[in-house]
N, C-alpha and C positions, 0 to 999 in steps of 0.2 A: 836772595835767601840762601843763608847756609847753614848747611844741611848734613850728617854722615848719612842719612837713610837717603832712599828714591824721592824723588822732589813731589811727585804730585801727594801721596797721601800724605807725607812731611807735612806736607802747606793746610793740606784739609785739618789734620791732628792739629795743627799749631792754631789754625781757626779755631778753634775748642776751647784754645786753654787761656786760663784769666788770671793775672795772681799766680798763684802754688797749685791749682786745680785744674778738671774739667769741667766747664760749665756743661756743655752740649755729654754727657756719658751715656746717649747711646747709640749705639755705632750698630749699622751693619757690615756686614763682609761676604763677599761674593767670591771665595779662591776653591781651588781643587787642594782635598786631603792627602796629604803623603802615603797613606795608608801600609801594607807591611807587602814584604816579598814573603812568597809562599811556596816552599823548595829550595830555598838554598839564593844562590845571587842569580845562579842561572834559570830561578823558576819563575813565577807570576805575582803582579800585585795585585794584590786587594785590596778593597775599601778605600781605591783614591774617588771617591765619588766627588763631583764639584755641588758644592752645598750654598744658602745663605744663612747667616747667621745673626741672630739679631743679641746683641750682649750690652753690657754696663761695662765702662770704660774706667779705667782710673780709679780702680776698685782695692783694696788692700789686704792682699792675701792672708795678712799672718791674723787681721782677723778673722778671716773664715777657718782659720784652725785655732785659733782660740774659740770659734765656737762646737766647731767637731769637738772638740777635748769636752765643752761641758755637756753636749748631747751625749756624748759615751758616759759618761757620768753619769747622766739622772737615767740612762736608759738601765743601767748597774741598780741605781740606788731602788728603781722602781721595777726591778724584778730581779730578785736574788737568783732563780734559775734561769737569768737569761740564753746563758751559752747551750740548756737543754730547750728553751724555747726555740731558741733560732735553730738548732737540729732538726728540732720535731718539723719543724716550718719547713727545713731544705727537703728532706724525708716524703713530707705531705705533695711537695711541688716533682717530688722525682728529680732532683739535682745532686749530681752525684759529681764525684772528685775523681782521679786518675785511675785509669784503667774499670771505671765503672762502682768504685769506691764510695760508700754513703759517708756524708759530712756530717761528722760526729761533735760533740761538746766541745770533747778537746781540742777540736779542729779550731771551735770560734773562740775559745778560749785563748788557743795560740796567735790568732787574728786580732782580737782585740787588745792582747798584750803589744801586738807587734804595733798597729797601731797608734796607740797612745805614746811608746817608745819612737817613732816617727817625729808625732805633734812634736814631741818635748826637745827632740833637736832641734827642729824646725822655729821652734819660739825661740831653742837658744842660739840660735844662729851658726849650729854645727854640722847641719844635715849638710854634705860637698854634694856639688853638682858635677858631674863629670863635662859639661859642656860650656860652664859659665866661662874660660878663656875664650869662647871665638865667639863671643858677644858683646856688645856697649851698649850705656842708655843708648836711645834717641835723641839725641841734640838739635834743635832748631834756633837760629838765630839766638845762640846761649841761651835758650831754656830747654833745663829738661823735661821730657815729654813723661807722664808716670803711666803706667802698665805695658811703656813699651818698649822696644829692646833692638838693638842691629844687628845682623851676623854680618860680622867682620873676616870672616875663613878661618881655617883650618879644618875641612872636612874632607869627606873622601870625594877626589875630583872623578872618580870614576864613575857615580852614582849619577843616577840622571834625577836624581829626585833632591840630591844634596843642595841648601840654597845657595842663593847667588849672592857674592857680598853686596854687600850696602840692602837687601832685602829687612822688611821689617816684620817685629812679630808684636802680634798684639795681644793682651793678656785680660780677663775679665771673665764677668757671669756671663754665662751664657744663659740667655733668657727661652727662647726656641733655637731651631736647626729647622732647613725643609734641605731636601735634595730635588738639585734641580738635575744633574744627570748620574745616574748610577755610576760606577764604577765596571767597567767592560767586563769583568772574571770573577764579579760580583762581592761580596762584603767577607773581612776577614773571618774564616772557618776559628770554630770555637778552640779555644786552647784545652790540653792534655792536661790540667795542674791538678797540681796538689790537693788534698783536702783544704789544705790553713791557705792555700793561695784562692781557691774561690770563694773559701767564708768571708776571706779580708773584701774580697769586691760585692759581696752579700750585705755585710755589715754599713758595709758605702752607702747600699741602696736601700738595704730595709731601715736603715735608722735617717737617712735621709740626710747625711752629714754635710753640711753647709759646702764642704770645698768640691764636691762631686760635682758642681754646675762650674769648676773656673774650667775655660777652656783658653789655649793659646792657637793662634791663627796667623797665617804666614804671608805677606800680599811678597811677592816674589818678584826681584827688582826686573825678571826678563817676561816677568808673566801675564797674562791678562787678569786682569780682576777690579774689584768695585768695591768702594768706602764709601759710605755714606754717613753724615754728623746729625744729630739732634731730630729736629724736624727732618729734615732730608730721609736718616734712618727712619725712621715711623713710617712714612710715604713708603719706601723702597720696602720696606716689612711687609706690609700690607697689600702693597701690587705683587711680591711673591708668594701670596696667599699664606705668610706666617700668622696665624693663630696663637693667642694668649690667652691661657684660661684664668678664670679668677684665681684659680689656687696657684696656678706659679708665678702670677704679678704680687700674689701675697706672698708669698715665699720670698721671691726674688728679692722687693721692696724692701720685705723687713733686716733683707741680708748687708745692706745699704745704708740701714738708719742708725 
């Protein structure tokens, strides 16, 4: 088999695919999260907890922002004062913005503008990526593999966390998450921001916008970790006790159809 990615999940992903697709799209993943240094290069990480993940594979992002755009839409169209609804909402919950700052209209005002200016690069294929040079599809035995991706290098070799080439990333809905071991220094501490930079992650959550569930996942060519395809996923779901409640196999599903 050839391959630019690690050969063993290569081979599993390529068991998957039939034609242009994936038949088998739902995958588990079993790796540890990158998570953030906290202090500087010389301080602690957080949040690398080793998690599974149970997600849809071969999924098509620029739909789920074409559906963010029309949720922000009808969410506007069906409440003229939305951006003082979602204040009064932050207000009620006690979430407050930098330095203890209350998140004001014009805060979601500014968030939702930034937003939809987002979507509309992103549909038009001008939003830049600063990292897409030291990546390639996935290639197996000349096909390509869709939602997943290779790092080829260029990152900082200094970093113990930077990946290894030929590591693969894999990209879809995330259906659940369970953590199977914490992270040693425990989960990343809440960030200092702005007003318009927590409404923008407010807006994610309270409207519920379709692209908040893609997640990308890294099985790392030096690393231990675990893929599992179709039935295999389900099985392996289930023995790590992930839970699926009716409403986010509703969700999830209709994000799909």
């Amino acid at each position: 088999m050839a391959t630019n990615g690690t050969t063993r999940p290569s081979l599993a992903l390529h068991d998957s695919f039939v034609g242009d697709h994936l038949v088998n799209k739902f995958l588990t993943v079993s790796v540890q999260k990158v998570g953030k240094m906290v202090g500087g290069k010389n301080g602690t990480r957080h949040g690398d907890d080793t998690v599974i993940a149970l997600l849809i594979g071969g999924s098509n992002y620029l739909r789920l922002k074409e559906r963010d755009e029309a949720r922000l839409d009808d969410a506007l169209a069906n409440d003229a004062n939305l951006f003082a609804t979602l204040a009064a909402k932050a207000n009620a919950k006690g979430i407050s913005g930098k330095s203890g700052a209350a998140i004001t209209a014009a805060d979601f005002d500014m968030a939702f503008n930034a937003l939809k200016a987002s979507i509309a690069k992103t549909l038009a294929g001008t939003n830049e990526s600063t990292s897409a040079h030291v990546y390639e599809p996935l290639v197996v035995d000349g096909t390509t593999i869709p939602g997943c991706k290779v790092y080829i290098g260029g990152g900082d070799p200094s970093n113990s966390r930077t990946p290894k080439a030929g590591s693969i990333h894999i990209s879809g809905i995330r259906v659940e998450e369970r953590v199977l071991e914490a992270s040693v220094n425990g989960p990343i501490p809440p960030s200092n921001s702005r007003g318009d930079v927590v409404a923008k992650r407010l807006i994610t959550s309270w409207l519920a916008l379709p692209s908040r569930r893609w997640r990308q996942y890294r099985l790392d060519a030096t690393e231990s970790f675990r893929l599992k395809v179709g039935g295999e996923a389900a099985v392996a779901a289930t023995s790590a006790g992930i839970v699926v409640t009716d409403a986010t196999a509703e969700e999830v599903f209709g994000l799909v159809a």
